[in-house]
Kinemage of the C-alpha trace (Angstrom):
@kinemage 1
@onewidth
@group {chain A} dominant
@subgroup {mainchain}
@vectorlist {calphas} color= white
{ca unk a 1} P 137.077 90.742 93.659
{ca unk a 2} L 136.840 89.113 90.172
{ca unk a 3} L 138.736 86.263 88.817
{ca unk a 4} L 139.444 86.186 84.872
{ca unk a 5} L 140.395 82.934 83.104
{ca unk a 6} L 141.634 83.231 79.222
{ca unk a 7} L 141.386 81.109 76.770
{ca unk a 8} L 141.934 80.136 72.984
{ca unk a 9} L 145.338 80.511 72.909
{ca unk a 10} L 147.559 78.602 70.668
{ca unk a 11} L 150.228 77.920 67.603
{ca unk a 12} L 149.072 79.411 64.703
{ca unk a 13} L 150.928 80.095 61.226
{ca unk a 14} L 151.029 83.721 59.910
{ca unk a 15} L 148.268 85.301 58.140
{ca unk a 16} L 145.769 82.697 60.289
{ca unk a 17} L 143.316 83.500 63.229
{ca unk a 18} L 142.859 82.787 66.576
{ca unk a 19} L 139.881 84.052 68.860
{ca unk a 20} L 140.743 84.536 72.671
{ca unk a 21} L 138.156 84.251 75.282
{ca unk a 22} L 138.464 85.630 78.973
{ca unk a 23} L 135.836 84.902 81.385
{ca unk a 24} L 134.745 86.636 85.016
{ca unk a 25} L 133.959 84.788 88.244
{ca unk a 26} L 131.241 87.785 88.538
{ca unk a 27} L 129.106 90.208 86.720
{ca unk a 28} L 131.231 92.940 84.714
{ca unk a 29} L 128.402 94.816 84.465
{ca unk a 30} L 129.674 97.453 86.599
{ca unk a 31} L 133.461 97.282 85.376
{ca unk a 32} L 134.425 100.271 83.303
{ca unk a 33} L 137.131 98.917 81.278
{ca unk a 34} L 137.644 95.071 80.149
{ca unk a 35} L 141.141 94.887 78.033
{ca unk a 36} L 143.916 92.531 76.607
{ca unk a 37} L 147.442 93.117 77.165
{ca unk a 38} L 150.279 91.360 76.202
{ca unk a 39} L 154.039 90.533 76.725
{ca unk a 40} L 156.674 89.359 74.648
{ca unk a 41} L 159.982 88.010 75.975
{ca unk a 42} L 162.368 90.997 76.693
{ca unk a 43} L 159.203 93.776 76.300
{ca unk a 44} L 156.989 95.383 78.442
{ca unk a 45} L 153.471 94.553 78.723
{ca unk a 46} L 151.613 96.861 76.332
{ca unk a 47} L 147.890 97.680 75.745
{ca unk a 48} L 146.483 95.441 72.872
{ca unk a 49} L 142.929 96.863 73.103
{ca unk a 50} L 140.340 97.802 75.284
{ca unk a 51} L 136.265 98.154 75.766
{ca unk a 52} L 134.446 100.378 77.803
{ca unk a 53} L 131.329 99.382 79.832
{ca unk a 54} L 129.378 101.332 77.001
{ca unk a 55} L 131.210 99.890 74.161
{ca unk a 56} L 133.793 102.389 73.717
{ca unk a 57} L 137.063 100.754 71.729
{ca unk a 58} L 140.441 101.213 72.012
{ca unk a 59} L 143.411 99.597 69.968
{ca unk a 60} L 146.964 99.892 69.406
{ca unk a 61} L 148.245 100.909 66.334
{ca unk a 62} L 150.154 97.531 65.562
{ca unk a 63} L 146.665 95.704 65.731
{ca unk a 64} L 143.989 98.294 64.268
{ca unk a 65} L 142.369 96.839 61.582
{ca unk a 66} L 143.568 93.014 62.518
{ca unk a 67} L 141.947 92.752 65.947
{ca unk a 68} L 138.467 93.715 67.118
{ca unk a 69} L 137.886 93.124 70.755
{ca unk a 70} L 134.157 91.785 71.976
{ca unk a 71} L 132.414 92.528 75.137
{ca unk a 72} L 129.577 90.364 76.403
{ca unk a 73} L 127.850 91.841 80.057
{ca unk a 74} L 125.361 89.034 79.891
{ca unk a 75} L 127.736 86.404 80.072
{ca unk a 76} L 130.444 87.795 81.237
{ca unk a 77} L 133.096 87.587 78.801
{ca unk a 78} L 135.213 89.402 76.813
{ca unk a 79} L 136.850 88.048 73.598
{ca unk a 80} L 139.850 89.283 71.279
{ca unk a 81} L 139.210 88.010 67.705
{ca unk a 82} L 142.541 88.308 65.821
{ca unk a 83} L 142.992 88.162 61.923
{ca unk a 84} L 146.058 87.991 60.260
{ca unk a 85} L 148.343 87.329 62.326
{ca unk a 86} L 151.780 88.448 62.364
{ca unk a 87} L 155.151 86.544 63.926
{ca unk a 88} L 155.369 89.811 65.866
{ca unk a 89} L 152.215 88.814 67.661
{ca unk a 90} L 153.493 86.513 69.333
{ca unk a 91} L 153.250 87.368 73.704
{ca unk a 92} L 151.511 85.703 76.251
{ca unk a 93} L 148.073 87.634 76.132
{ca unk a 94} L 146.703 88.547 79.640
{ca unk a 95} L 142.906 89.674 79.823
{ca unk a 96} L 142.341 93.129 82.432
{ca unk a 97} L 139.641 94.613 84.163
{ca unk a 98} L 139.634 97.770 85.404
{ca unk a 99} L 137.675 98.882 88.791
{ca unk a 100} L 137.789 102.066 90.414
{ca unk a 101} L 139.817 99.617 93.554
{ca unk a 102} L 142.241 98.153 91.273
{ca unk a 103} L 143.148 96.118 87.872
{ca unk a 104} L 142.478 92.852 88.069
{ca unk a 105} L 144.373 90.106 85.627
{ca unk a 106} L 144.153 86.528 84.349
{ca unk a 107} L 146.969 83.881 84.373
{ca unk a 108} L 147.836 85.222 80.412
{ca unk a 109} L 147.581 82.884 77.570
{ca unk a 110} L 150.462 81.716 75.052
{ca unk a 111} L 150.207 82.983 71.386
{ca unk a 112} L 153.117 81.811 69.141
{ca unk a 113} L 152.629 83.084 65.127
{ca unk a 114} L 155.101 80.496 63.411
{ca unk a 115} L 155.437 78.459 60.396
């Protein structure tokens, strides 16, 4: 069982930054795959990216070069730094571990790109 709590979400105009943290209840030492998704109004929740236990990226297309996801086993966290930002970036942005039981999510955070 692991709880994940996101943060660092937020209004933000285009071309700015925002940095979101998620943090486990428990060591994701062990966890293969730490990830943020997200979900905009009418879509499907889609893979934004994704770190593997030995540091392994993954990103989608949309976000390569804009995003770099951060993985911290010593305290627990993973982080999404995101760089010029786009009004299509706008979701709710839900962190994800991976176990070999079962995905595990957080409560999502809002991110609005607006002027």
């Amino acid at each position: 069982q692991v709880q994940l709590v996101e943060s660092g979400g937020g209004l933000v105009q285009p071309g700015g930054s925002l940095r979101l943290s998620c943090a486990a209840s428990r060591s994701i030492f062990r966890i293969n795959v730490m990830g943020w998704y997200r979900q905009a109004p009418g879509k499907e929740r889609e893979l934004v990216a994704s770190i593997t236990s030995i540091g392994t990226t993954n990103y989608a297309d949309s976000v390569k070069g804009r995003f770099t996801i951060f993985r911290d086993n010593a305290k627990n966290t993973v982080s999404l730094q995101m760089n010029s930002l786009k009004p299509e970036d706008t979701a709710v942005y839900y962190c994800n571990a991976q176990t070999a039981v079962r995905d595990y999510w957080g409560q999502g955070t809002q991110v609005t790109v607006s002027s």
